[in-house]
C-alpha positions in Angstrom: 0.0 0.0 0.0 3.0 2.6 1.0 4.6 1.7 -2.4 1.3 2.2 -4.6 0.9 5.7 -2.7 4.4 6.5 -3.2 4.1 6.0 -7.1 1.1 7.3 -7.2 2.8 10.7 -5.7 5.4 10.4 -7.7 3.3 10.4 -11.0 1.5 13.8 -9.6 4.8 15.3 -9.1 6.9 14.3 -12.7 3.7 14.5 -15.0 1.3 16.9 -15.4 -1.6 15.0 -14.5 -3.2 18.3 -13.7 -3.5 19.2 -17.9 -4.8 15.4 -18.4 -7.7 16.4 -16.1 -8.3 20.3 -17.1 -8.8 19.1 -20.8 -11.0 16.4 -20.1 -13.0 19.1 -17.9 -15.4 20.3 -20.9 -17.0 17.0 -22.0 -17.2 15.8 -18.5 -19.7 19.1 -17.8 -21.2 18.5 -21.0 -22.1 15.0 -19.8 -23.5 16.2 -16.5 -25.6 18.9 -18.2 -26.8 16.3 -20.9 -27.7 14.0 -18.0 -30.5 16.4 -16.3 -30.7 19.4 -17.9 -31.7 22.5 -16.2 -32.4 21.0 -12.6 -30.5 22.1 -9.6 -28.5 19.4 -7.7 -27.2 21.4 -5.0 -26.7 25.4 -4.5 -29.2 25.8 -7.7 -26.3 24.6 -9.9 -26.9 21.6 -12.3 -24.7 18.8 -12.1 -22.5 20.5 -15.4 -21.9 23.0 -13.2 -20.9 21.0 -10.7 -18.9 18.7 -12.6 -16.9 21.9 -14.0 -16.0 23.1 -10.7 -15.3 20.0 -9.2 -12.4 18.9 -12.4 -11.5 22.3 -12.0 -10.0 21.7 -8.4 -9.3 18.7 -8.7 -7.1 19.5 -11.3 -5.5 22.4 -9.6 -4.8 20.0 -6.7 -2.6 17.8 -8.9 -0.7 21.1 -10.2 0.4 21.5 -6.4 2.9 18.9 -6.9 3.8 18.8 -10.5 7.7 19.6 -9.9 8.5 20.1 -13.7 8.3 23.8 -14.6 9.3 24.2 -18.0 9.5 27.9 -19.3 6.5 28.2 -21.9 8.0 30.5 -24.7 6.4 33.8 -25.0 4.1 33.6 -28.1 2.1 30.7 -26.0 2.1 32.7 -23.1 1.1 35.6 -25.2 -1.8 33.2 -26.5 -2.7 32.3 -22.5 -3.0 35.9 -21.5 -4.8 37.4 -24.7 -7.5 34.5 -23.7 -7.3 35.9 -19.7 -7.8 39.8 -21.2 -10.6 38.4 -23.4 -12.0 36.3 -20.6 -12.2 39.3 -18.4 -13.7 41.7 -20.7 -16.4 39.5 -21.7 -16.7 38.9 -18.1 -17.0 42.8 -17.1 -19.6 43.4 -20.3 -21.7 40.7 -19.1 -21.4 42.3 -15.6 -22.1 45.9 -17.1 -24.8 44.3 -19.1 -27.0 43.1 -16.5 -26.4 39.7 -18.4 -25.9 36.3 -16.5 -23.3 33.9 -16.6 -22.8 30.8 -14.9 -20.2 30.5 -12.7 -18.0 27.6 -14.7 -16.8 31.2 -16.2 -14.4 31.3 -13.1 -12.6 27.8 -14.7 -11.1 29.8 -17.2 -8.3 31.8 -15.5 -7.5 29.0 -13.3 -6.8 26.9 -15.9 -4.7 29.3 -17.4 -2.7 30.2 -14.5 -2.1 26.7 -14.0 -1.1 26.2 -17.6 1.1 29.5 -17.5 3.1 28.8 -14.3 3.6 25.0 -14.6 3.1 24.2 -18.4 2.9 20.5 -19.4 5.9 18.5 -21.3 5.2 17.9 -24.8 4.6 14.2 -23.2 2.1 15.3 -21.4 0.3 17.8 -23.8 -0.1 14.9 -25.7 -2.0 12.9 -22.9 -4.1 16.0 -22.4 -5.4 16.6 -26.1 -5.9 12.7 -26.1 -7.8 12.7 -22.6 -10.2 15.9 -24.1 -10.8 13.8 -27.5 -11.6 10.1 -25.8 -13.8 11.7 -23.2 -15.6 13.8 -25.6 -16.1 10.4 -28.3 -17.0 8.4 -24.9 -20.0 11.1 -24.1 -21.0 10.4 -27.3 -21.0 6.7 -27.6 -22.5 6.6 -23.6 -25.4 9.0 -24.7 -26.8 6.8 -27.2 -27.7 3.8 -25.7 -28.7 5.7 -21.8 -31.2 8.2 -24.3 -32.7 5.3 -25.9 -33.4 3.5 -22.4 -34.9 7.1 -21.5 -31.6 7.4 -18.6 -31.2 11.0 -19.7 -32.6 13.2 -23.0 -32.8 11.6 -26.1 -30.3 12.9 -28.5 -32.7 12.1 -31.4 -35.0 14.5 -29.7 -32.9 17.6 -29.8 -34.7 21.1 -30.1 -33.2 21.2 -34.3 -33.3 17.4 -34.7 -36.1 18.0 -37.6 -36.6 15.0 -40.2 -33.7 13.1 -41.7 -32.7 15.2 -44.6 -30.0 13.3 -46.4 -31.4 10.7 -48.6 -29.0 8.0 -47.8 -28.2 8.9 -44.4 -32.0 8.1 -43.6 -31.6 4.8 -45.1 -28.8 4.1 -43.1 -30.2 5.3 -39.7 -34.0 4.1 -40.6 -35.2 7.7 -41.0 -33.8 8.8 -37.9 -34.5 12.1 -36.5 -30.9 14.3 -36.7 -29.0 13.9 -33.3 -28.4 16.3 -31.0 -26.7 14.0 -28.6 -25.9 15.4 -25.3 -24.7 18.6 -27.2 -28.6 19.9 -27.2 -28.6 20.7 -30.6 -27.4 19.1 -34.1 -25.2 22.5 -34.7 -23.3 21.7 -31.9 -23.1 17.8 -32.0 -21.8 18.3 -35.8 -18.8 19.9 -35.4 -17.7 18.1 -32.2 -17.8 15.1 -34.9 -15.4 17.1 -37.2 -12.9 17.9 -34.5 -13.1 14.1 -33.8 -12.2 13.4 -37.0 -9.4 16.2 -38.0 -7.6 15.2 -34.7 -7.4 11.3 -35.0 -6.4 11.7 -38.7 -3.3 13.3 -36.8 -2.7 10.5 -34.5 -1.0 7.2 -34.6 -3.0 4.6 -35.6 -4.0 3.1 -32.7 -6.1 6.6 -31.7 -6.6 7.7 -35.1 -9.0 4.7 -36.1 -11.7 5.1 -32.5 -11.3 8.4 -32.7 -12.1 9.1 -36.7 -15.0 6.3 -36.3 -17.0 8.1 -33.6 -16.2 11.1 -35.5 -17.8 10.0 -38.4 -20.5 8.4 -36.4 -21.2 12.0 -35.1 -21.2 13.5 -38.5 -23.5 10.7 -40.2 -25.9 11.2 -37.7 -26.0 14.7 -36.7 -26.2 15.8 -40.7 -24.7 18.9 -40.3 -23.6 20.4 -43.3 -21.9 23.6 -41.7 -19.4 21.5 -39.7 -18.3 19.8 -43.2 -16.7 23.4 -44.4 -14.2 23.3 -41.0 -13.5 19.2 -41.7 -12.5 19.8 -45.2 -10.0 23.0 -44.2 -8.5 20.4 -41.5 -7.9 17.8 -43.2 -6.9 19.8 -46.1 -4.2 21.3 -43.9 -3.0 18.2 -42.5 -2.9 16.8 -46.1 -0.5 19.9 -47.4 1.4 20.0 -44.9 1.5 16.7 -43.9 5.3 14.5 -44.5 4.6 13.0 -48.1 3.9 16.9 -49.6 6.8 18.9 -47.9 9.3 16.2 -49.0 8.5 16.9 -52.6 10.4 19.4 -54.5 7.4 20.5 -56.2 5.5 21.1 -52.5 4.7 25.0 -53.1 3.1 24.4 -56.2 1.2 21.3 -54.8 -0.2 23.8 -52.1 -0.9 26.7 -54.4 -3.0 24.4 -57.0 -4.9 22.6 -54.1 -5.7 25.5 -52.2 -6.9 27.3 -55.7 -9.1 24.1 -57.0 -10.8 24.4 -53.4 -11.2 28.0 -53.4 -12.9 27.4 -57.1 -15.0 24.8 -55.9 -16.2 27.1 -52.8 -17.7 29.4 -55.1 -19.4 27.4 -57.4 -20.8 25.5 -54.8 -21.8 29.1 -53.3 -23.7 30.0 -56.8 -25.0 26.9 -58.0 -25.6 25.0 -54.5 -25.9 27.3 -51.7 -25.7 30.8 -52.2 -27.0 31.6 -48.8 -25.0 28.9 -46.8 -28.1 27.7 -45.5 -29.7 30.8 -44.6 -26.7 32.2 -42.5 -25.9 35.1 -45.4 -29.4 36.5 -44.3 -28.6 36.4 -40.7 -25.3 37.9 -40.8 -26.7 40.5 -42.8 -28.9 41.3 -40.0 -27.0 41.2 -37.5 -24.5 43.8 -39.0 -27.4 45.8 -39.3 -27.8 45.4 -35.6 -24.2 46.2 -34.8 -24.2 49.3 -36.6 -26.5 50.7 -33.9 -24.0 50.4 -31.6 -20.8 49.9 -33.2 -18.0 50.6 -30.7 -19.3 48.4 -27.5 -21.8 46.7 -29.0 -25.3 45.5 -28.2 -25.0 43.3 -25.0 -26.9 40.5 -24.5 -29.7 42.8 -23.6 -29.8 44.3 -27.1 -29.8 41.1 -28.8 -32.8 39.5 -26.7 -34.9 43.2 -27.3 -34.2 42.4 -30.7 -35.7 39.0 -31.2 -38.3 40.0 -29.3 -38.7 43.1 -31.9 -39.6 40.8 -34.7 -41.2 38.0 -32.3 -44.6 38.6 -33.8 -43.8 39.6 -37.5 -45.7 36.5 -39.2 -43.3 33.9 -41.3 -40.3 35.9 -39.5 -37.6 33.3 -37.8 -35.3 35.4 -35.5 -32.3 33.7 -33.9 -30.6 34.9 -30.9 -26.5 34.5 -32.2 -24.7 35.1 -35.4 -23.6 31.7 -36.5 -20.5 33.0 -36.2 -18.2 33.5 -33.2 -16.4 36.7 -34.6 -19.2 38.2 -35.6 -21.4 37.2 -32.8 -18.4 38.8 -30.4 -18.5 42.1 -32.7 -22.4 42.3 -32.1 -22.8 41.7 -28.7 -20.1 42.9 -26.9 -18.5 45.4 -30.1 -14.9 46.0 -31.4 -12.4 45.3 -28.5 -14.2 41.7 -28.0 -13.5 41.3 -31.6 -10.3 42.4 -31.5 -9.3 40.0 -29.3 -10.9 37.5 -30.8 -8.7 38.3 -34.0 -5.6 38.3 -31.8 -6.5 35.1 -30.3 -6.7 33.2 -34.0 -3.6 35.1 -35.2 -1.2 33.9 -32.8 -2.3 30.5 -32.4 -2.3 30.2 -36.3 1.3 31.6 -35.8 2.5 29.3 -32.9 1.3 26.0 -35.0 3.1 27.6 -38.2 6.2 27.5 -36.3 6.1 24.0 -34.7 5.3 22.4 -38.3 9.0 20.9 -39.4 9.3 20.1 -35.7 5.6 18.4 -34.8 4.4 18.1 -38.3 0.3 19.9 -39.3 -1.9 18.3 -36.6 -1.8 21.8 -34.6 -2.3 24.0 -37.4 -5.3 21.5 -38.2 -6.9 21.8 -35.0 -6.4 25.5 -34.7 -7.8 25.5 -38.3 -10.9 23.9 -37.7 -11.9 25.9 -34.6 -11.5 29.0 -35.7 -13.6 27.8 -39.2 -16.1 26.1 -37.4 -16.6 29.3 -35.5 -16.7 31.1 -38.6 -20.2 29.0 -39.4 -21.8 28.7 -36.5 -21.4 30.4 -32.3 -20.2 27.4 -31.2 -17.7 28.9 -28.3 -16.8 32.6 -26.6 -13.8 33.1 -24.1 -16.1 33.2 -20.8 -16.4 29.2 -20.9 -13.8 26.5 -20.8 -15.4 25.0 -23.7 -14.3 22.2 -26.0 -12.8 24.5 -28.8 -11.0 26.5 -26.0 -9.1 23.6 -25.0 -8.7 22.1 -28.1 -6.6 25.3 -29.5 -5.1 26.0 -26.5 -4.0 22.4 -26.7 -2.5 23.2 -30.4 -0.8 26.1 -29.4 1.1 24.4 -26.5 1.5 21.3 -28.8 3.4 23.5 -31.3 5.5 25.2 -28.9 8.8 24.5 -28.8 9.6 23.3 -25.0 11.1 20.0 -24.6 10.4 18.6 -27.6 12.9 16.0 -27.2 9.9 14.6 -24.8 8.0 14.0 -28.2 
């Protein structure tokens, strides 16, 4: 028994088991909010909540005696404390706005002091971003079977789950509803399929093939077209810029004819398919109209709630309360410096995972890639939550930095 507790110290102390548990933090809340939504446990907090703070400690408890203390380079660090500023902006203009927030808000600059004071070897970055993806595809598998038995929310029965629109996908699924799975909504459930997907097709082979499966699972059942814009720029990325293509001589001009033949096939598919990207043209269009009534600081949450409820009763009228998009969703609600951020955000974590190609090859640009295009299409994350996205490119940007990569 002394020896087991003695190793088991000894792990806290050499690894960072601390990351391992911070990045598995968002599906594990997901999970407890999927499993009784909306109903208080204890406090008045759902069991999400609770799960959130509860990782959230627990994981700064196993940072007290992680010994290793690795200098994380500046650009990372740069990345950390842009996502603090944003954090505590967004924070303040809810606060200003008479807006509420939940209090999982407050996991978000622990886990980045944590990750700024004691980073993680590139070992141990590595377990994290695999501890976020396997928990996320195991809430996903879990859900399935516990929603059919009536356990917790059917995923089929999701607020957007519709009627099966894809042809063959209903044949496949017996005309299936769309799944929201424990994501509440088939906008949400899609993309966590494509993340799946773009980050196993970076692994070794005995991760890449669960997690790819479950990611196309997701995908095939969720039928969400939106999420298939940010797979194809992933996997397009890790295909570029992947070994077989920078070895060849002719690699520039490989990249430079791919990139044009998709840009090409964008806009045709924009002019013949859909020119309004599934209504989304429309909404953004409002919602720059809404932003220019208060261009600077924005609309708050307050503005954007008088605002559906402005057009609540115009007959045939479908009003939705965020931009399907995180950029412009930010510039909207809470105006320019939220946006700014935001901008600052994508352009050094696109930078860091430039860098730390020839040394840890595309999977970090990839991952970076599709966050920040899945939250071009759809308001899938914002800096006040330790959401999925969140960890999964703060995990790129610490993947690609260049710390100890001898640990790889």
């Amino acid at each position: 028994m002394a020896s087991a507790v003695t190793s088991t110290l000894n792990l806290f102390r050499v690894r960072a088991v601390y990351s391992w548990i911070a990045f598995a933090t968002p599906p594990i809340s997901i999970f407890g909010h999927a499993l009784a939504p909306g109903q208080a446990v204890y406090k008045g907090q759902d069991l999400g909540v609770w799960a959130a703070l509860v990782c959230t400690l627990a994981a700064a408890l196993a940072w007290l005696p992680y010994a290793r203390t690795p200098r994380l380079p500046a650009l990372p660090t740069a990345f950390l404390v842009t996502v603090a500023v944003a954090w505590a902006v967004e924070v303040a203009r809810f606060q200003a706005d008479g807006s509420l927030f939940n209090v999982t808000a407050f996991c978000v600059p622990v886990i980045v002091i944590l990750l700024v004071t004691k980073p993680p070897s590139a070992a141990d970055i590595v377990g994290a971003g695999l501890a976020l993806m396997y928990s996320l595809a195991l809430v996903a598998i879990v859900s399935i079977p516990l929603g059919a038995l009536g356990w917790m929310p059917n995923g089929f029965d999701a607020s957007d789950s519709a009627l099966c629109r894809t042809p063959i996908i209903c044949d496949l699924t017996g005309g299936l509803d769309r799944w929201g799975g424990p994501f509440g909504s088939v906008n949400y459930s899609a993309p966590i399929g494509g993340l799946l997907i773009v980050f196993g097709a970076a692994q070794r082979r005995r991760h890449a093939w669960f997690l790819i499966a479950t990611g196309c699972g997701i995908l095939v059942l969720s039928q969400g077209r939106s999420a298939l814009f940010a797979l194809l720029i992933g996997l397009t990325v890790l295909l570029l810029w992947g070994a077989r293509v920078t070895a060849s001589r002719h690699a520039a001009a490989i990249r430079a004819a791919a990139l044009s033949a998709l840009g090409v096939g964008f806009m045709l598919y924009l002019v013949f398919i859909d020119p309004t990207l599934n209504g989304r043209t429309g909404i953004w269009g409002d919602f720059l109209a809404l932003w220019r009534s208060a261009p600077l600081v924005g609309v708050g949450d307050s503005g954007i709630r008088a605002y559906v409820e402005s057009r609540a009763g115009v007959a045939g009228l479908v009003t939705v309360d965020h931009a399907h998009s995180v950029f412009l969703d930010m510039l909207v609600r809470w105006g320019v410096p939220l946006a700014a951020l935001t901008l600052v955000i994508y352009a050094v974590a696109v930078t860091v995972a430039i860098r730390g190609l020839k040394a840890v090859g595309p999977g970090p640009l990839a991952v970076a890639s599709f966050v920040i295009a899945a939250g071009f299409v759809e308001t899938i994350y914002s800096w006040v939550y330790w959401t999925v996205y969140l960890a999964a490119l703060t995990w790129a940007v610490i993947r690609a930095a260049p710390h100890e990569r001898q640990a790889t």
